[in-house]
GUPA-413025 format. One record per residue (C-alpha): x, y, z. Coordinates in pm, 1 decimal, m for minus. Each point is the difference from the previous one (the first is absolute). Example, Ala and Ser with C-alpha at 12.3 -4.5 7.8 and 13.67 -1.06 7.14 Angstrom:
# GUPA-413025
         xx         yy         zz
     1230.0     m450.0      780.0
      137.0      344.0      m66.0
***
This chain:
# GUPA-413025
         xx         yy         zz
     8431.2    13750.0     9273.2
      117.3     m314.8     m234.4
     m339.4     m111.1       m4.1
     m164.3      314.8     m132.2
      306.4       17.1     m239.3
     m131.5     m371.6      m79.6
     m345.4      132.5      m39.5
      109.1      245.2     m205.5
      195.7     m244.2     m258.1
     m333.2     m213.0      m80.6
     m230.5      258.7        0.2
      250.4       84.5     m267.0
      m31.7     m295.3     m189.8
     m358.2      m58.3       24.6
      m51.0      338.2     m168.2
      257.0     m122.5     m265.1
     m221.8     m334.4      m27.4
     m308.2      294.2      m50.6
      184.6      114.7     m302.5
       48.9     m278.2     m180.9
     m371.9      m88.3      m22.3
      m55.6      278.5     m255.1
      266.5     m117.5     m189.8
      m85.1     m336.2      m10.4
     m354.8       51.6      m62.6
       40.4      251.3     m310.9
      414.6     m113.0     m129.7
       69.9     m295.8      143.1
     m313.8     m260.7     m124.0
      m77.9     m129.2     m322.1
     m237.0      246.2     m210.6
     m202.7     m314.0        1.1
      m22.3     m101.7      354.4
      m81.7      416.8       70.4
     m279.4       16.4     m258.5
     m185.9     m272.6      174.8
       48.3      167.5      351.3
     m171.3      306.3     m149.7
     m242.0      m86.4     m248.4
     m110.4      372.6     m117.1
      369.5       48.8     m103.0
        2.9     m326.3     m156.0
     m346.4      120.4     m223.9
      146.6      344.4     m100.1
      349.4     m154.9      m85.0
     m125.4     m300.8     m203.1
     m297.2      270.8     m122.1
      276.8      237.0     m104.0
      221.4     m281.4     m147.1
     m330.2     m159.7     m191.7
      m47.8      409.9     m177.7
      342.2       56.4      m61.1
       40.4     m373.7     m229.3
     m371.1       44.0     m136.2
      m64.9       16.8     m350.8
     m191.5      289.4       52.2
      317.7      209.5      m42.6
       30.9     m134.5     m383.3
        4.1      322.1     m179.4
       35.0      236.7      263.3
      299.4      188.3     m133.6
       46.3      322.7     m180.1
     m273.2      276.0       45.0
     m150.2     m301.6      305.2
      339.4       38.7      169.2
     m111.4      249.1      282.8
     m324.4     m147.5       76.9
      237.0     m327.7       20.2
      199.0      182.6      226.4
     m276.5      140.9      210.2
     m262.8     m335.0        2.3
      418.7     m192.3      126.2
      m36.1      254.6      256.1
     m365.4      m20.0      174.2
       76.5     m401.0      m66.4
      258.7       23.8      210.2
     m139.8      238.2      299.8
     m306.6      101.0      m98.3
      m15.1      265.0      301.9
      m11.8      415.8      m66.3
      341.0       85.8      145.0
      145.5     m246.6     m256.1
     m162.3       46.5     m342.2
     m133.1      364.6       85.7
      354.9      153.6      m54.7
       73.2     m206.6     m317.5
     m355.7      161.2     m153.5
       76.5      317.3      110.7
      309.1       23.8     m142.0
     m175.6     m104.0     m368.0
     m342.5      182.0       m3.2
       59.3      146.7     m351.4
        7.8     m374.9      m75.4
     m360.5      m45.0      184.2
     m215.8       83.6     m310.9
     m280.9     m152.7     m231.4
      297.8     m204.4     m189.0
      120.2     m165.4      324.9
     m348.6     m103.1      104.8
      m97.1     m150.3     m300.8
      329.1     m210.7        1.9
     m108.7     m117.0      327.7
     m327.8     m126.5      m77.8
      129.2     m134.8     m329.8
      267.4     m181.8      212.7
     m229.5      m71.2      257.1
     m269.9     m155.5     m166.1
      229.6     m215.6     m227.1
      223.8     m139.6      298.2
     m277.7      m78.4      188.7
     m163.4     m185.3     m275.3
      265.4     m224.3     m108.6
      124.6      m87.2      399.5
     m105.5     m254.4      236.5
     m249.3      114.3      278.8
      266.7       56.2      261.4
      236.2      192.5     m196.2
     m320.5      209.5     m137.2
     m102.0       10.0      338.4
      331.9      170.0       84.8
        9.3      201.4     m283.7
     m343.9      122.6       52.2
       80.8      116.0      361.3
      299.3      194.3     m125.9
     m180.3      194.7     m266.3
     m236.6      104.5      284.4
      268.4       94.1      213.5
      126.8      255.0     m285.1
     m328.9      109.4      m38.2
       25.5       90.3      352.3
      312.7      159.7       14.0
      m49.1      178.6     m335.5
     m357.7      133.2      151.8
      220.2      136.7      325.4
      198.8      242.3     m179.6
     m261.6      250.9      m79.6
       38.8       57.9      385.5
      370.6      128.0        6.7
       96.3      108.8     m393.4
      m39.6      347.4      101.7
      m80.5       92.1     m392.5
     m238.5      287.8      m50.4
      m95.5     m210.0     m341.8
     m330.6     m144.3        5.3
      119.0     m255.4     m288.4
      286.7     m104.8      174.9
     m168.2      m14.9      373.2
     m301.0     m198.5     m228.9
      190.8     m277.3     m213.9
      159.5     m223.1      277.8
     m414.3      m33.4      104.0
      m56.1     m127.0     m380.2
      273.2     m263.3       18.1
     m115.5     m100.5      323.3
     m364.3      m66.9     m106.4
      183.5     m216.4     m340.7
      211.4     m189.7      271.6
     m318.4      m66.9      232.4
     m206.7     m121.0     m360.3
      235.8     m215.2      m55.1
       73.0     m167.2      313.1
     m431.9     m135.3        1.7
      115.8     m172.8     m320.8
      106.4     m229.6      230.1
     m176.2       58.4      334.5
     m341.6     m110.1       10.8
     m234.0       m1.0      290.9
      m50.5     m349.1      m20.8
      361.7     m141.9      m17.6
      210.0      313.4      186.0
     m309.3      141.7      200.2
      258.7      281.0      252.2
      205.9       87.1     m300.9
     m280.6       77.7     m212.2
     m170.8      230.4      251.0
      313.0      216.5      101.7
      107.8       34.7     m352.5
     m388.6      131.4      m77.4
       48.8      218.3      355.0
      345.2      119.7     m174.4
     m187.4       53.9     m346.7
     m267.3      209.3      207.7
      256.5      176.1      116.2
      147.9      117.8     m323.6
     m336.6      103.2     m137.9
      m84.9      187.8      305.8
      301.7      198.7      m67.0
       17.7       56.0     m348.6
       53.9      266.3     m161.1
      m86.9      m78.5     m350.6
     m293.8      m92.1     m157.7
     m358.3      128.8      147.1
      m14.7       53.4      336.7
     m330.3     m180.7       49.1
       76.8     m251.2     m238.4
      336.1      m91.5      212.1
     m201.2        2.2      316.4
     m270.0     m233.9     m124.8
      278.1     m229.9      m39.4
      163.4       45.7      336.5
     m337.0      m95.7      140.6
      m53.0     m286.9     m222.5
      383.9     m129.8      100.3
      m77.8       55.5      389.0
     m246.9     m199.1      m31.7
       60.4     m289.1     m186.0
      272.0        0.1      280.9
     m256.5        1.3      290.7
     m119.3     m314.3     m153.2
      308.2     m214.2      119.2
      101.0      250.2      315.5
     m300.1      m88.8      218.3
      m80.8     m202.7      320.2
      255.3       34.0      343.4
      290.8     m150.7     m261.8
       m4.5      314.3     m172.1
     m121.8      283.3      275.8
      272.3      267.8      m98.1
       16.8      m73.9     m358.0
     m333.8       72.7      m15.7
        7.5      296.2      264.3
      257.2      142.6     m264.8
     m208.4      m60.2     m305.2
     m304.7      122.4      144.9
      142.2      307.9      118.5
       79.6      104.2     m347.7
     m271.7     m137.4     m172.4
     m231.8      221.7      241.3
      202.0      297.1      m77.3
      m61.6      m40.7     m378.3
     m337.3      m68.2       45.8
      m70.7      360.2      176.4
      239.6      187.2     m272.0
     m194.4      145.1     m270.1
       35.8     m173.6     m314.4
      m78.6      289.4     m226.7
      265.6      178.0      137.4
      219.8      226.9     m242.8
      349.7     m211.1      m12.5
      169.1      317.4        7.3
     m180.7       64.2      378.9
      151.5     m316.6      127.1
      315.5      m24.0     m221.8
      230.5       68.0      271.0
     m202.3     m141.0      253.3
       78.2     m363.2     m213.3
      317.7       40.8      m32.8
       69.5       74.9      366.2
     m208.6     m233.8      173.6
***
């Protein structure tokens, strides 16, 4: 009996020992010593920190003060569950205004940075355009202009991100933000329906240039699919046959 009381006691302790790892690991070491034990977190902090200093915020007060807010935001986790809600809550703000602030920003931060920061500042531009291009999926508005606009500001964001991205220097980012920009145009709602589609194609497959060989099999799966699909669609279509069609897909 004493020894299974004595069996009990350090099983005890060891799973005390267990607990203390986690603090250790994420209270107890330096910030320092943890970012170079996980270097992913130690590229988004110092990525994050680099953003928040940069110059490229000079300016960005006033009527830039939400689109400050909102680029702080994807900077900081870029994914849907944490900029999605912060979008949603502002779509009256997601209008023509807002997107040409962003490619005005954009294109004037990125020109005046050094090529890491405008490599950073690139990426989170196309993660906006992203996120901005998801919330034609859940708005639930019944107005076209409304569902339509976030696609607009999505197609400035992806414009100005290959400012910087060229195939030569950024080869992966420059083919998913041209898969992203066929995306948009395949979508759209304004403009001429064959016109926009045209595009799509010629974005798909200026991507399919870089997304090829066994490094690149379901990028390319993924591009292909849609660029097939476009390629059977009718062109001349009416855009008020496939309006909702775009807008859905």
């Amino acid at each position: 009996m004493q020894q299974i009381k004595m069996m009990g006691q350090r099983l005890l302790q060891f799973g005390r020992k267990l607990l203390f790892i986690p603090f250790f690991i994420f209270v107890a070491l330096p910030s320092t010593l943890l970012m170079q034990i996980f270097p992913t977190l130690r590229r988004q902090l110092q990525s994050v920190a680099r953003f928040s200093s940069s110059p490229a915020w000079d300016g960005l007060d006033g009527e830039f003060e939400f689109l400050q807010k909102v680029l702080r935001a994807v900077a900081k986790d870029p994914r849907p569950q944490s900029v999605g809600p912060v979008l949603q809550a502002n779509l009256d703000c997601l209008d023509e205004a807002f997107g040409e602030q962003l490619r005005t920003w954009g294109t004037e931060a990125i020109s005046r940075a050094e090529v890491e920061d405008a490599s950073d500042i690139a990426a989170i531009i196309v993660n906006l355009g992203n996120r901005i291009q998801e919330l034609k999926e859940g708005d639930g508005s019944a107005d076209l202009t409304v569902r339509a606009a976030p696609l607009e500001i999505s197609i400035l964001a992806y414009d100005t991100a290959l400012t910087f991205y060229t195939e030569a220097d950024f080869p992966k980012q420059w083919a998913m933000t041209h898969y992203n920009l066929g995306n948009a145009y395949r979508q759209r709602a304004n403009g001429d329906r064959a016109e926009n589609l045209q595009k799509a194609i010629a974005a798909y497959k200026l991507a399919l240039q870089v997304f090829k060989g066994k490094e690149y099999i379901k990028e390319q799966q993924l591009v292909q699919h849609h660029l097939d699909n476009l390629e059977r669609e009718p062109l001349q279509a009416a855009p008020s046959e496939k309006l909702e069609e775009v807008i859905s897909t």
